[in-house]
N, C-alpha and C positions, 0 to 999 in steps of 0.2 A: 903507565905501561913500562915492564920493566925491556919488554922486545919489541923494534919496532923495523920495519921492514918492509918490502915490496917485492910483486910478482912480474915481468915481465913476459906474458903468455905470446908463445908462438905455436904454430901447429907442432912442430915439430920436438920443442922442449919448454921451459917452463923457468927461465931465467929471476934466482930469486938472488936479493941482496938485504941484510936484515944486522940490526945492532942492538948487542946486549949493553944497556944503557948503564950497567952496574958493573960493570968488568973493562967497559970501553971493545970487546972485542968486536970486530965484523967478520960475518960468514958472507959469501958469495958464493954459488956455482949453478948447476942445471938439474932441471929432474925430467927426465925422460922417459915414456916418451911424455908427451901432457898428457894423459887421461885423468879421467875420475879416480879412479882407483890406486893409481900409483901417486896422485895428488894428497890424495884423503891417508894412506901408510906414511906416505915424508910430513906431512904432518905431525900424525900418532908419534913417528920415532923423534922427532926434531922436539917439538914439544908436550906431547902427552896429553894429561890434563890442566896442564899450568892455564891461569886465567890474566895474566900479565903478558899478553900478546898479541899485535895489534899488524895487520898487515896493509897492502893498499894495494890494486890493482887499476889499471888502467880500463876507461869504460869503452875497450875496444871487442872485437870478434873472441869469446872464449870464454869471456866474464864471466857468466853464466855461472858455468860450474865450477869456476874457480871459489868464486863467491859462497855457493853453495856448499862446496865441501870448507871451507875456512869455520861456516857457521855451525858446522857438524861438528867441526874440530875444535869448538869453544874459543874461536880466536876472533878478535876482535875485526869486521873486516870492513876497508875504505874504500871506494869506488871513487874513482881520480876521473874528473872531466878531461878528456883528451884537447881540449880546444886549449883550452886554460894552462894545463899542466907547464907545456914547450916555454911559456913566458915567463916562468916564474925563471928559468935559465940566469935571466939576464941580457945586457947587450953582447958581453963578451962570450962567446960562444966557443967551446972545446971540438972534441970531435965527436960525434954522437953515435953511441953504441949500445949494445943492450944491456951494458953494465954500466954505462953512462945515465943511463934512461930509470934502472933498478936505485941508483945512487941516487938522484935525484929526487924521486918519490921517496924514497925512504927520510932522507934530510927533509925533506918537507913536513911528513909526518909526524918525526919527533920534533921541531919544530912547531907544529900545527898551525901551519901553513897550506897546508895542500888542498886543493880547489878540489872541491868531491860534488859528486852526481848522485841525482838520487837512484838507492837499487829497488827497483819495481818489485811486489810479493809474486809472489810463484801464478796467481791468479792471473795476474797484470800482464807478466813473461807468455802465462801461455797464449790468453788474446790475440796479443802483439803476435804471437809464432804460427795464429792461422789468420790473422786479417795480412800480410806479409806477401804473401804470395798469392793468395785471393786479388789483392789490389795491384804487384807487379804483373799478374795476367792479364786484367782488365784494360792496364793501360800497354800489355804488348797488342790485344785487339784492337783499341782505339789507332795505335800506330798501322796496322792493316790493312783498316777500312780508311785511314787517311793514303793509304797506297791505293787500296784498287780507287778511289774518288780520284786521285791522279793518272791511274793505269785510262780510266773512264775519259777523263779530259785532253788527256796526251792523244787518244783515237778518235774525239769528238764524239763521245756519246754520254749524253745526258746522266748525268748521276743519279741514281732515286734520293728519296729523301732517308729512308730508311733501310738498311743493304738485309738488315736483318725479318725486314715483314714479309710477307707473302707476296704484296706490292712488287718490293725493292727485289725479291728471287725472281720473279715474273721477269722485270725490266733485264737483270743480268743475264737471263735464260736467253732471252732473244734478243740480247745485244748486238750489233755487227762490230765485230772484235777481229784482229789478227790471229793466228793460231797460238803466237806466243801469248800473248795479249790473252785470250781465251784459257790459257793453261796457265798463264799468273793467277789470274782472276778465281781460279776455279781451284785451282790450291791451295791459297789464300783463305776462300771464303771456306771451303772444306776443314781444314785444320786449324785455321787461327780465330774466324771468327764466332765460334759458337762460344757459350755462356759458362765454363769452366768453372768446378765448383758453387753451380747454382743450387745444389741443395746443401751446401755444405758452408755457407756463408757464417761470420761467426759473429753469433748474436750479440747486442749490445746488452 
């Protein structure tokens, strides 16, 4: 690779730092805002079609498309484990900044040195992007029904075993409850506990 470089993705800009290994020179600065589109142009203008160009991004929140549009753009592109990255530092530690962070990655790179993650195909990404939130629901319910089983025990009444059967609605219907107690419960079970996304589970 004749360029080798890195992306530092914030919502807000797109901190890149990159070196042309046959000149010695370094480019640094920002591209704003992050989008796709303004991503995929600074690429076009920065490098075109050149095939000597190799970048690396961090495998944090944005990767995504950053990665996506790198591989549109014929550029070579690195996915940096975030765990790993920090300690390639060293003991002696500077001050950490986004262009501290961009430098970093890139020296590793041309080096080849830099601790990389694997980038999941588009298949993989999308799975991940509907089992995500299917399974942070499920366990905001479990958290619920471990409330109202507490709400139950703190008024002394009997838990069902199931809050969700016919059974367990029966029991909570004629529970002897406080009014608050009664309108936790019943809020609770009304909005958090029912089965979100149960036809829309994403298949294995």
């Amino acid at each position: 690779m004749t360029i080798a470089g890195r992306f530092d993705v914030h919502r807000a800009q797109i901190t890149f730092d990159y070196l042309d290994t046959e000149t010695g020179e370094v480019w640094t600065g920002q591209i704003r805002p992050a989008t796709r589109d303004v991503l995929l142009a600074w690429l076009a203008e920065r490098f075109g079609v050149r095939d000597d160009v190799a970048l690396a991004v961090e495998g944090c929140t944005g990767w995504r498309f950053v990665v996506e549009e790198m591989v549109h753009a014929c550029v070579e592109a690195h996915l940096a484990e975030p765990a790993d990255t920090p300690t390639q530092r060293g003991r002696k530690k500077g001050a950490k900044t986004d262009r501290a962070d961009a430098r970093l990655l890139r020296e590793l790179l041309a080096a080849d040195r830099l601790p990389e993650s694997w980038a999941p195909p588009t298949h993989v990404l999308e799975v991940r992007t509907l089992a995500r939130p299917y399974v942070a629901l499920m366990d905001e319910r479990r958290a619920w029904q471990q409330r109202i089983h507490a709400q139950l025990f703190h008024q002394g009444v009997p838990a069902p075993g199931g809050l969700l059967t016919q059974a367990g609605q029966e029991v909570l219907a004629v529970a002897h409850l406080s009014p608050a107690g009664r309108q936790h419960i019943t809020r609770a079970d009304d909005t958090r506990l029912r089965r979100p996304f149960k036809e829309q589970r994403p298949q294995p």
